[in-house]
C-alpha positions, 0 to 999 in steps of 0.5 A: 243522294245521302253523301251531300249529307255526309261523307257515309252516305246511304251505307251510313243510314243503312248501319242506323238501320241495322242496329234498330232493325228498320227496313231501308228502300234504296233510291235510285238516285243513291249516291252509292252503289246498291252493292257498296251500300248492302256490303256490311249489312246485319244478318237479316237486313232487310232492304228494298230497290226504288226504281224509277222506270226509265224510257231506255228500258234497257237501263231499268233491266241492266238495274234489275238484273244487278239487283236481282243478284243482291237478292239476299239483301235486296228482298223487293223492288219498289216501283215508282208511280208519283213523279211521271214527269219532273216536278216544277220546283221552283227552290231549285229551278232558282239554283242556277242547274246545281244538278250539273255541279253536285259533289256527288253522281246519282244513280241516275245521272250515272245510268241508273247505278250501272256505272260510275263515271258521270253523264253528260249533263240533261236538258230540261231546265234548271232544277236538280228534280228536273236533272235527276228526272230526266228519262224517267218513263210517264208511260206506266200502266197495270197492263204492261208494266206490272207483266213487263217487271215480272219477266226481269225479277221475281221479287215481290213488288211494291207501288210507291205513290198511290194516291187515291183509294181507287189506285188502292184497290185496284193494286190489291187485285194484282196480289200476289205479285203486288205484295205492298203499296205505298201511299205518298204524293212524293213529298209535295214535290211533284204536284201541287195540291197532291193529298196528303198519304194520310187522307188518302189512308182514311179513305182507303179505311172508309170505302174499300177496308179489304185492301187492308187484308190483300196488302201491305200498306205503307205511307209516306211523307208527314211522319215527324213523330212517333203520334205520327207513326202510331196514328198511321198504324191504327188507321190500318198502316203496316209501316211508315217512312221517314225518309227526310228525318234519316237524311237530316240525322244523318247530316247532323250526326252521321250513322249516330245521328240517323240511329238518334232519329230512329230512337227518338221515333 
């Protein structure tokens, strides 16, 4: 929801991210349409759609196919696994339901991105997680998510929210369909307790090394400086996220402030 940051929103981290050539994954909760935020893209940006399946799966096609029409920007959809269910977080279950009085719509308030008037508020409690969550479908499995995504786009998939070297392993077997993983505990938001992606890279490095080889590993979460970054990499990391560092630029700076960060990365 980048535009309770600053008025340019994810199109604003979307023109940092051109200028230094980093690949940007569009949330779900956006606070901008996919098409507004890819409408001024460099030639050869690269971006990629987070989806969170939903329980009206009806919602999560209609996002597909829209998104499946962007795909000379859009290269890839990343899928969800680390929150099933809304998080307890309790900062904002203090809030007193800000979720319900937000300056700005997501997307999935608004349908999953599919239109722009607002929704009647959720119940569920009184956090923004527990408002913006809401619909989000706990039921996925290897069985028939992975088939049931492979009939609505043919856009390479990347797990977001592996947490185990287990989980890890399994995913290489899905390649080629499974291009990449993502290795997050959704920022210790989600779980308490939840490892850090890092250990879970140190362990996928000690006890199933291929999966290096089948797949993109990414991690997420903890990245705040670049010894971070080239530590993920020389573990055996493809890239890194830095999803919070982008949106505190972009708070402080606008388009320059998220172009600041990535310099300073």
């Amino acid at each position: 929801m980048a535009r309770l940051a600053h008025e340019t929103g994810e199109a604003g981290i979307a023109q940092a991210c051109g200028k230094y050539g980093a690949l940007q994954v569009i949330s779900n909760n956006a606070s901008m349409t996919p098409e507004q935020i890819v409408k001024d893209a460099r030639p050869g940006q690269i971006f990629g759609w987070q989806l969170y399946a939903q329980i009206e799966r009806k919602k999560s096609e209609d996002m597909l196919a829209r998104i499946n029409r962007l795909s000379s920007s859009i290269k890839f959809v990343c899928l969800t696994l680390d929150a099933p269910t809304p998080g307890k977080r309790e900062h904002d279950e203090r809030s007193k339901n800000i979720a319900s009085n937000l300056p700005v719509t997501s997307a999935v308030q608004s349908g999953s991105a599919s239109k722009t008037e607002p929704s009647a508020a959720q119940p569920g409690g009184g956090g923004i997680g527990q408002q913006l969550f809401m619909g989000t479908s706990p039921k996925l499995t290897w069985k028939e998510t992975l088939p049931w995504l492979a009939k609505n786009t043919s856009m390479p998939i990347v797990l977001k929210g592996v947490q185990t070297h287990e989980d890890a392993y399994l995913a290489s077997l899905h390649a080629p369909q499974v291009k990449g993983i993502i290795l997050s505990n959704h920022g210790g938001r989600a779980l308490d307790t939840a490892p850090p992606a890092i250990h879970t890279l140190l362990e996928i490095k000690k006890y199933c090394p291929e999966v290096l080889d089948r797949i993109e590993v990414w991690i997420d979460g903890g990245i705040k400086r670049g010894t971070d970054v080239v530590k993920a990499l020389c573990l055996g990391a493809r890239g890194v996220g830095i999803g919070r560092a982008a949106l505190w630029g972009l708070a402080a700076g606008g388009p320059d402030g998220v172009a600041r960060v990535l310099r300073s990365n």
